[in-house]
N, C-alpha and C positions, 0 to 999 in steps of 0.2 A: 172750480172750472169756470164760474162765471167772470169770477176775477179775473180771471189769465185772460180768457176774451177778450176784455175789455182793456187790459194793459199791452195787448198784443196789437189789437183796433186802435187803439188811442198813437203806440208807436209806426204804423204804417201810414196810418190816415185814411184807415177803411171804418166799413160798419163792422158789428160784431160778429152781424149775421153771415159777412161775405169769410171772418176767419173761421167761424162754425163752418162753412163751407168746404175750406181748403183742411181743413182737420178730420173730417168726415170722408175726405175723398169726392167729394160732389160735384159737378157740370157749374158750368156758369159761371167761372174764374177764368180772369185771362194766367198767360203762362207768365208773366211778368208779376202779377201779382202775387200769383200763387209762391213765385219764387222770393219775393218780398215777406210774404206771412213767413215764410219757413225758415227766411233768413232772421226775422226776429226772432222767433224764439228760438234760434240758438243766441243771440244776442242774448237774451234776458236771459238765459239760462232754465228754461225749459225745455223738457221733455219731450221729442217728438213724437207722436202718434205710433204705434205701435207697426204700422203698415208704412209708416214713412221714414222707417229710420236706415233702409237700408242703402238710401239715396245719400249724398255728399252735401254737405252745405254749404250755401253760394258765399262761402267764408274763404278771407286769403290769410295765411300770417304773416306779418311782417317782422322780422327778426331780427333786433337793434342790439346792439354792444351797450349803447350809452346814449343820452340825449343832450348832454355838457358842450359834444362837440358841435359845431352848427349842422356841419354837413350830412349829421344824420334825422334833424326835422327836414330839412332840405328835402333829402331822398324821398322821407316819409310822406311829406305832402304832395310831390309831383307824382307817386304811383299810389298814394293811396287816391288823390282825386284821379287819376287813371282807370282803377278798378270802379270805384264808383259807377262812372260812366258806361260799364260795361255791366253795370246789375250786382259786380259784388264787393261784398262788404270787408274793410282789411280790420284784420285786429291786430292791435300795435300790443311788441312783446318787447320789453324794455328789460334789459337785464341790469340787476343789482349788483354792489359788492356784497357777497354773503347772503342774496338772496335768489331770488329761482334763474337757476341754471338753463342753457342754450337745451339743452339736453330735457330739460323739464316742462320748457314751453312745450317741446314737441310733442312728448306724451300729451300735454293737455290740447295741442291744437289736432292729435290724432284722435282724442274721446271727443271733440266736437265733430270729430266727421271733416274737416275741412276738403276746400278745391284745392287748395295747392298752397306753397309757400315762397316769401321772397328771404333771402339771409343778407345780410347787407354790413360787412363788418367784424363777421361770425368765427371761430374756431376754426373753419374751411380754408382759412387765411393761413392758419402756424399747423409746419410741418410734424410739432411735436403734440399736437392737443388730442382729444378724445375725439373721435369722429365717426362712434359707432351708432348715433344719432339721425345722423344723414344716409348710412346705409339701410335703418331702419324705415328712411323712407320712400327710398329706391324700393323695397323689399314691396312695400303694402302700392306702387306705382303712384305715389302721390309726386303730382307737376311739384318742381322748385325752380329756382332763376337765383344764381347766385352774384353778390355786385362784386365787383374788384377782385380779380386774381384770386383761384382755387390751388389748392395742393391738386398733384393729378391723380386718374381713375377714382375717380368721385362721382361722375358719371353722369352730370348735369351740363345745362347750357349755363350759360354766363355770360355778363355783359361787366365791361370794364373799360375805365380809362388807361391808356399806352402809357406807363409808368416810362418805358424806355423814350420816348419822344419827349415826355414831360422833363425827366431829369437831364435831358439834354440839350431844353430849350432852358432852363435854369442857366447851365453850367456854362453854357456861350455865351451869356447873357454877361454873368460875375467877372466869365473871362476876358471878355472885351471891352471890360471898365476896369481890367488891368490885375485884377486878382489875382497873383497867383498859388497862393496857400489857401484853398477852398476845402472846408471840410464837409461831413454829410452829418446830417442828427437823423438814426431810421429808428424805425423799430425793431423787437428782440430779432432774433438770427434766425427765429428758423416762421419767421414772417413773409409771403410769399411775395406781394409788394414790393417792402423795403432790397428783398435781394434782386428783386426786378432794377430795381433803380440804381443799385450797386453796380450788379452787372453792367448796366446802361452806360456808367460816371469812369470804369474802367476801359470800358471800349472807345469811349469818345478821348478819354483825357490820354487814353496811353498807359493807364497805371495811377493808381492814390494809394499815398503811403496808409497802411493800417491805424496810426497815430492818428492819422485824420479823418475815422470814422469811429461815429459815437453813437453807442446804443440805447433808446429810453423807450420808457413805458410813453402812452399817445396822452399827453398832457400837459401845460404850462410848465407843470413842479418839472416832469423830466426833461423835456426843453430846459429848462435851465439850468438842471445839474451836467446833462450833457455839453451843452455849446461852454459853462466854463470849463469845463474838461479842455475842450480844442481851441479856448481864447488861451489857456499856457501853454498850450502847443503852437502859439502862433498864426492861426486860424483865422483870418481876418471878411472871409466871404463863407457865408451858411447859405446852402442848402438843406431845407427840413422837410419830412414826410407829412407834414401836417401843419395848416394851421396855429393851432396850440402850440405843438411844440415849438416854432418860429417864434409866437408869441414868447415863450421862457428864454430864446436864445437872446430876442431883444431887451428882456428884464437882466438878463445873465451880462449881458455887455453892459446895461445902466449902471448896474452896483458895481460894474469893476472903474465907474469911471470915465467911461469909452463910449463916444458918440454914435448912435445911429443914424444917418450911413456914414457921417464924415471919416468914422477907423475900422465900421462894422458893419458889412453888407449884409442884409439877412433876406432868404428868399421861403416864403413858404409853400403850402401844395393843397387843394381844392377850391379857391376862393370862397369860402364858407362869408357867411352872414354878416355883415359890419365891418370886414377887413380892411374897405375904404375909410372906415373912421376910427382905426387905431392911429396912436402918433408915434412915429410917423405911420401915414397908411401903407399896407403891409403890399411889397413884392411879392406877389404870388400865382402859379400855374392854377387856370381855373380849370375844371372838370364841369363837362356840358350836363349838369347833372339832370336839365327839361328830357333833354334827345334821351339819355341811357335808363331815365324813369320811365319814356314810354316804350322804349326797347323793350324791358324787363317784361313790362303788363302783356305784350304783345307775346313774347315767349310762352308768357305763365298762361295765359288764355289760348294760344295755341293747344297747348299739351289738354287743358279744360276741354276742350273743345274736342278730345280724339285724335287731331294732328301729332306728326312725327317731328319732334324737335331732335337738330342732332345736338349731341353733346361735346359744343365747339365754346367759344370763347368769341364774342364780337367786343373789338378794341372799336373803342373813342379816341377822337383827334384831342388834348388838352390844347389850353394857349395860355400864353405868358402876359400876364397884367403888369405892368412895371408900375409902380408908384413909388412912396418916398424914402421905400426901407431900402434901398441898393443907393451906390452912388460909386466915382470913382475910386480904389483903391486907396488907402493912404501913401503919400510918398515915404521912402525907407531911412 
């Protein structure tokens, strides 16, 4: 017991005596502090007090696919220092290959008692995934804020960038440098996003032949094996869901030979971390991801808070970064 005190003290930056305090139930703690003691030890992984366990811990999850891609420290640091600022603590839940599942955080962030969670990336995304995870949390009313495009009746808020305004500031973009064989690299089919953006490239274009859309997993390797798919198709302007993937479409054009941008336009989508210093630096829709981090906080802390959040979808404005990955078409 003495130890715990003292490792509890040492992480808040109180005396022992003030955490004997708030463990005890006793006067003479403010409520900010008290809510720091409680908040460490569920950090450290202690026990709370017998009388205090029936309260919530000023805990958020934050629930990541991957950290490979930029755009998800990105996220994670604009609302984890969001929450901070607001008293609570996020705990980053990084998913493995082969190791703990979206589905497994949650058990473990619901035996912490947490406030609420952010999913950022998540199963909530693809039409065909397990999603019995999220109703388990509807169930027990724990706040969630989902980022990018949900499957429907999920029954959350959400905040996202307008996939349909992005793929269409792309696609004018390619086409008025003369493109006109523009293919798409998305993700798998039943991805809620990439058919946002489908949708979007068919309405504006009038129609894209089926030839000219290629499906990958959200990565370099599948950017590359996709965009060569639609360089033998003749494919000379990429639009990509990502990033990364962008990235594989501009490897995939190196090895065949093929200049970026002088034969091969490639456009990619979040402005993630360093994309001004790939060579060339990469064409790409940025997502306001400061604005839609404090969105998120604001929702999740609403519903904390007892407020009525409805369960709508607030879109972001994207914008188009042009740099050295697009150029005029080749001549025929």
């Amino acid at each position: 017991m003495t130890r715990r005190l003292a490792v509890v003290a040492k992480k808040v930056g109180v005396s022992e005596a003030t955490v004997s305090r708030v463990l005890n139930g006793k006067p003479g703690v403010s409520e900010s502090t008290r809510q720091s003691v409680l908040s460490a030890l569920d950090v450290l992984g202690y026990e709370r007090p017998t009388q205090l366990r029936g309260e919530r811990a000023r805990l958020v999850g934050l629930v990541l696919p991957e950290l490979q891609n930029p755009i998800f420290p990105a996220f994670a640091e604009v609302i984890g220092g969001a929450l901070a600022q607001l008293g609570l603590t996020p705990v980053l839940c990084t998913q493995t290959r082969g190791g703990v599942s979206e589905a497994d955080y949650v058990t473990l962030l619901l035996q912490q008692q947490v406030s609420g969670v952010v999913f950022a990336g998540g199963l909530y995304a693809q039409a065909d995934a397990p999603h019995d995870h999220y109703r388990q949390l509807a169930e027990r009313n724990i706040p969630v804020v989902l980022v990018n495009a949900a499957i429907e009746n999920l029954g959350f808020p959400g905040v996202s960038c307008d996939d349909a305004v992005a793929v269409e500031q792309a696609w004018r973009h390619l086409a008025s440098l003369g493109h006109e064989r523009i293919g798409l690299v998305l993700g798998p089919a039943d991805h809620v996003p990439s058919a946002r953006k489908l949708a979007a490239v068919r309405a504006v274009a009038g129609g894209v032949p089926d030839e000219h859309v290629a499906r990958a997993m959200f990565s370099i390797e599948g950017g590359h094996a996709a965009a060569s798919r639609l360089i033998d198709r003749g494919v000379t302007g990429f639009i990509c869901a990502s990033d990364p993937l962008a990235l594989g479409a501009v490897r995939a054009a190196r090895r065949r030979g093929l200049d970026v941008p002088a034969q091969i336009s490639v456009v990619g989508y979040d402005d993630s971390a360093l994309m001004n210093c790939t060579e060339p630096p990469l064409t790409t829709v940025r997502q306001p991801i400061e604005a839609m981090g404090r969105a998120v906080v604001e929702l999740l802390n609403a519903q904390i808070n007892g407020g009525q959040v409805a369960a709508e979808e607030l879109l972001f404005e994207p914008e188009l970064v042009v740099r050295g990955s697009t150029a005029q078409a080749p001549r025929a």
